[in-house]
MARTIRO-739021 format. One record per residue: x, y, z of N, C-alpha, C, CB in turn; residue in one letter. Coordinates in nm, 3 decimals. Glycine has a CB too. Example, Ala and Ser with C-alpha at 12.3 -4.5 7.8 and 13.67 -1.06 7.14 Angstrom:
// MARTIRO-739021
PT    neast   nnorth      nup   caeast  canorth     caup    ceast   cnorth      cup   cbeast  cbnorth     cbup  type
PT    1.319   -0.569    0.780    1.230   -0.450    0.780    1.320   -0.330    0.780    1.131   -0.447    0.905     A
PT    1.285   -0.225    0.708    1.367   -0.106    0.714    1.290    0.003    0.787    1.408   -0.060    0.572     S
// end
This chain:
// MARTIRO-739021
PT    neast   nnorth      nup   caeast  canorth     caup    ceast   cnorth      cup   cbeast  cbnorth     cbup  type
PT   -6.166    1.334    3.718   -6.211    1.469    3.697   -6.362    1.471    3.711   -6.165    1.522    3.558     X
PT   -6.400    1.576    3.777   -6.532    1.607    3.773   -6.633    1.711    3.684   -6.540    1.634    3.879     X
PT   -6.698    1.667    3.600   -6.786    1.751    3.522   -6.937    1.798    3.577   -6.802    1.677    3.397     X
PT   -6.935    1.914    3.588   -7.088    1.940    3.607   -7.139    2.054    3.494   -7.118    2.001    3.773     X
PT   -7.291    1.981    3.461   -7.333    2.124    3.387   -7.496    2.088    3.384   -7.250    2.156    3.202     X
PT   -7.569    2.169    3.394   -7.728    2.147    3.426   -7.771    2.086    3.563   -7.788    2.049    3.320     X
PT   -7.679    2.087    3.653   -7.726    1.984    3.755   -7.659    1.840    3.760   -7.872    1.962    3.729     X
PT   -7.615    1.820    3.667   -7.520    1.694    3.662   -7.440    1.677    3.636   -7.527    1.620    3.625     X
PT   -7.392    1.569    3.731   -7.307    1.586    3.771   -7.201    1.424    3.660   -7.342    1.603    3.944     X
PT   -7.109    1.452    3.611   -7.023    1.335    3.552   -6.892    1.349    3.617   -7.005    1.339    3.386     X
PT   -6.832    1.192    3.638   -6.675    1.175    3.720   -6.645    1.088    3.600   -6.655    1.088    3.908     X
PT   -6.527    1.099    3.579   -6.408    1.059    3.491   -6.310    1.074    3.522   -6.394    1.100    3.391     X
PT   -6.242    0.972    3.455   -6.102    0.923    3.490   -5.979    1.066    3.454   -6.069    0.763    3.377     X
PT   -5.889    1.108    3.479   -5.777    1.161    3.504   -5.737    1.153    3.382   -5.698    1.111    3.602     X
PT   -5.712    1.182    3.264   -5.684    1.181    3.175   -5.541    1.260    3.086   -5.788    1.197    3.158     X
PT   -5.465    1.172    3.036   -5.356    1.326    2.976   -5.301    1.284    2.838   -5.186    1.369    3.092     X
PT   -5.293    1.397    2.751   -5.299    1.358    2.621   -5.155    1.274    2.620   -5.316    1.491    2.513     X
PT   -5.143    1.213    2.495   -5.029    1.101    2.509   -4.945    1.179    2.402   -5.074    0.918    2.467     X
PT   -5.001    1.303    2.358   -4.896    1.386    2.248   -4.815    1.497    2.311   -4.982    1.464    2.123     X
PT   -4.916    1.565    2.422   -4.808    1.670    2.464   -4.871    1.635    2.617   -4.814    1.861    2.389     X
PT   -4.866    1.533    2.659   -4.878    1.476    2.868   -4.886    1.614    2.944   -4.687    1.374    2.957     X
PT   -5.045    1.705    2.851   -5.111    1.778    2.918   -5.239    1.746    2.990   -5.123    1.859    2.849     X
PT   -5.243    1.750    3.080   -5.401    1.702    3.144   -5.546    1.750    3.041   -5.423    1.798    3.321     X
PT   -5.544    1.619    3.010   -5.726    1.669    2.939   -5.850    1.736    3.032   -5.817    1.514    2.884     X
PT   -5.934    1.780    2.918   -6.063    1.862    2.999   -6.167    1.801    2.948   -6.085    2.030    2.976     X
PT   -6.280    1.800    3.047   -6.410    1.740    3.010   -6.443    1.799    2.933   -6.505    1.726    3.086     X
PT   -6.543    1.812    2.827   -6.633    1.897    2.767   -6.751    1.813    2.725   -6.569    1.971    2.654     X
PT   -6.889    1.910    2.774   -7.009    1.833    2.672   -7.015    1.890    2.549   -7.163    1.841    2.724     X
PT   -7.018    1.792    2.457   -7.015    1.815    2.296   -7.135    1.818    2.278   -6.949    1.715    2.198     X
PT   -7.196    1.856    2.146   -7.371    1.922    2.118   -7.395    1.811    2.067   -7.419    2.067    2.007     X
PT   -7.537    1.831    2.110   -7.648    1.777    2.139   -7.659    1.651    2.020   -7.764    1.893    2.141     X
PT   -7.644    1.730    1.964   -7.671    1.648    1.801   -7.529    1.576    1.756   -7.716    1.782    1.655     X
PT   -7.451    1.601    1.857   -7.311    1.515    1.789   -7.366    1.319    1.827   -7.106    1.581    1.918     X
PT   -7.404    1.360    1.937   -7.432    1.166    1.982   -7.402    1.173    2.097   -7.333    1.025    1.911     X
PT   -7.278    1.210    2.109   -7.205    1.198    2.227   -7.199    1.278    2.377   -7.101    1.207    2.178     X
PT   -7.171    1.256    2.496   -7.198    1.315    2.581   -7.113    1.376    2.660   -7.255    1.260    2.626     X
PT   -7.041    1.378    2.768   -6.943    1.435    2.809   -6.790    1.362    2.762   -6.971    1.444    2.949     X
PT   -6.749    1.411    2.729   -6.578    1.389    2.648   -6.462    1.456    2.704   -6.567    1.452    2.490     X
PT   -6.384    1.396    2.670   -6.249    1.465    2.733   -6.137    1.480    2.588   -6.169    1.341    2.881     X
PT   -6.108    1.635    2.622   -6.040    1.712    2.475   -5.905    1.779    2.531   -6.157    1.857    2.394     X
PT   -5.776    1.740    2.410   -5.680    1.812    2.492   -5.708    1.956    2.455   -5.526    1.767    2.467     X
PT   -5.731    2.090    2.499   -5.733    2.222    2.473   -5.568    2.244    2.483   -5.833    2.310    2.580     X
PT   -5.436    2.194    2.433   -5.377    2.247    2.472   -5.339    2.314    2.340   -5.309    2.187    2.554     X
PT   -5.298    2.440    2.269   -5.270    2.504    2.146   -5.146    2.451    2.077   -5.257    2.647    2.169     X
PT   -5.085    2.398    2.182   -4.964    2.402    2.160   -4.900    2.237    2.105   -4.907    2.462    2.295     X
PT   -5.018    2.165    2.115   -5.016    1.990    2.168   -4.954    1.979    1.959   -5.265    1.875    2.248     X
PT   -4.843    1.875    1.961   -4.837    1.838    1.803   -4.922    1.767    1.751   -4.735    1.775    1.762     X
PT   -5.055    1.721    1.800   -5.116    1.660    1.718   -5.191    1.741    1.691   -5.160    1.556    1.741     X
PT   -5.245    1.930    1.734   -5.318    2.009    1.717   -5.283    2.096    1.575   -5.323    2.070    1.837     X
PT   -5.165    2.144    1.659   -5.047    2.223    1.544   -5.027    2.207    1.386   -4.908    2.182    1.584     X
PT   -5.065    2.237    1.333   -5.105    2.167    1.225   -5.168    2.088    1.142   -5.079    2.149    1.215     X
PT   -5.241    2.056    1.233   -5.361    1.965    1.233   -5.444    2.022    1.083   -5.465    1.987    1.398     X
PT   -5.458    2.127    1.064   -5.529    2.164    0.971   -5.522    2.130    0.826   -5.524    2.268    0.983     X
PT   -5.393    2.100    0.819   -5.373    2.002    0.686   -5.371    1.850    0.661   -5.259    2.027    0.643     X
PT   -5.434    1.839    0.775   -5.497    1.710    0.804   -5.657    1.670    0.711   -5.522    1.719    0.975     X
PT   -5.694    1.743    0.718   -5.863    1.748    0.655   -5.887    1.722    0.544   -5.934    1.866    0.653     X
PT   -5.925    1.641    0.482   -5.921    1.618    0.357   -6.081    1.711    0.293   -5.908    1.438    0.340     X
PT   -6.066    1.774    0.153   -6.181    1.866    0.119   -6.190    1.984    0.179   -6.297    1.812    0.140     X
PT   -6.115    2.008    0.277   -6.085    2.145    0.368   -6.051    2.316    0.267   -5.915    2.095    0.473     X
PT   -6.180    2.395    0.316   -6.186    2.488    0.215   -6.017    2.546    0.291   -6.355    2.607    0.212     X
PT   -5.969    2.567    0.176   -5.789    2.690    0.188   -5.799    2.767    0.348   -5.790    2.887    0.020     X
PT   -5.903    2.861    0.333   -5.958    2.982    0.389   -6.026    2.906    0.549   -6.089    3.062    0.262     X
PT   -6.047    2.763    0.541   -6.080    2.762    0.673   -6.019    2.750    0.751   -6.142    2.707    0.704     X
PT   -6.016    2.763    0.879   -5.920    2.793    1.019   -5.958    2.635    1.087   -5.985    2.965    1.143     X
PT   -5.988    2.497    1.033   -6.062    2.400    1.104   -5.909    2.338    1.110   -6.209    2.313    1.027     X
PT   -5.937    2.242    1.232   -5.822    2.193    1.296   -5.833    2.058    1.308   -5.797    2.251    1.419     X
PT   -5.780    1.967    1.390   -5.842    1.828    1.483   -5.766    1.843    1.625   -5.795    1.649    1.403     X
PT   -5.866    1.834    1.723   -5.773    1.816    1.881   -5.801    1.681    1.888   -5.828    1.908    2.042     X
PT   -5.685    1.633    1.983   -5.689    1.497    1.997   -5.829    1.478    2.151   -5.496    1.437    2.031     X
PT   -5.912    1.370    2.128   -6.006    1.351    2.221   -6.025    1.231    2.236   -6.111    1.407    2.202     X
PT   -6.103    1.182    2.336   -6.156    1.025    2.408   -6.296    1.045    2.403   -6.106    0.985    2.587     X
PT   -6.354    0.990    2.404   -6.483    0.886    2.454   -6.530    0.797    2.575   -6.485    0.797    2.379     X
PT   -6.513    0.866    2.694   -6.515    0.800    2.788   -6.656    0.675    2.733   -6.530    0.908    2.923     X
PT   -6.749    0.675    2.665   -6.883    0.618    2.713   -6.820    0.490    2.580   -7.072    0.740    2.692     X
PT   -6.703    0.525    2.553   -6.644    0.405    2.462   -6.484    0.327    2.461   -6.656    0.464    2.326     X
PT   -6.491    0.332    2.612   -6.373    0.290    2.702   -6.251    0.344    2.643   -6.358    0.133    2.720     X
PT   -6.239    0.552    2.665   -6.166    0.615    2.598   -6.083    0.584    2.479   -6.115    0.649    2.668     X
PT   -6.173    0.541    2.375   -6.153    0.572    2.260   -6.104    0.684    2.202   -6.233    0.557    2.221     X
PT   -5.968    0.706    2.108   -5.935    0.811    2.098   -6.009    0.856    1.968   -5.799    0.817    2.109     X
PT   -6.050    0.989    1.882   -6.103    1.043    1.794   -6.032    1.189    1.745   -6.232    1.046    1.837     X
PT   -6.019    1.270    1.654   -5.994    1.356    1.600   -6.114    1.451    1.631   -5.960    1.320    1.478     X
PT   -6.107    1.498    1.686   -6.219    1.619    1.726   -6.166    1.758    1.607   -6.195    1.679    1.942     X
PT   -6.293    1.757    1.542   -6.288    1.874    1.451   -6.283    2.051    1.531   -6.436    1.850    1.355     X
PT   -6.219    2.111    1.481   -6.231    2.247    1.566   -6.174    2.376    1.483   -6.139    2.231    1.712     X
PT   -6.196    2.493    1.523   -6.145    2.614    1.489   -6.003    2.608    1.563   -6.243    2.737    1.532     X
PT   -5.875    2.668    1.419   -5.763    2.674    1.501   -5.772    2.842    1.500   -5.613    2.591    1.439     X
PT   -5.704    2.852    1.608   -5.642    3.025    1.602   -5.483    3.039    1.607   -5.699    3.122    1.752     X
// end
């Protein structure tokens, strides 16, 4: 897959989540996370998303925070819990 954003340009590997064998998407994560271009499953529907929210430990009742499943390409796709808003 190819990522571009500012002029640059990032290639990565083909990626697909191993929970619901939807093709992952690049994304650059902020600035201040560490990390640089990543690959996240966006799929709503994926079971490791779905519920995810009672996953969080200290998680206010009232928040809508989730985990999508994600890699680390720059850490020989390492998988991680990516924190997120569910809808």
């Amino acid at each position: 897959m190819i990522h571009e954003y500012a002029g640059i340009v990032t290639e990565l590997e083909d990626r697909v989540c191993p929970h619901c064998h939807k093709p992952m998407e690049a994304w650059l994560a902020p600035p201040d996370s560490g990390w640089g271009v990543i690959v996240v499953c966006f799929n709503n529907e994926c079971p490791h998303y779905v519920g995810s929210d009672k996953d969080i430990a200290n998680k206010r009742d009232e928040s809508r925070m989730g985990c999508r499943y994600a890699e680390n390409p720059e850490n020989n796709y390492a998988p991680f819990n990516l924190v997120a808003v569910c809808f």
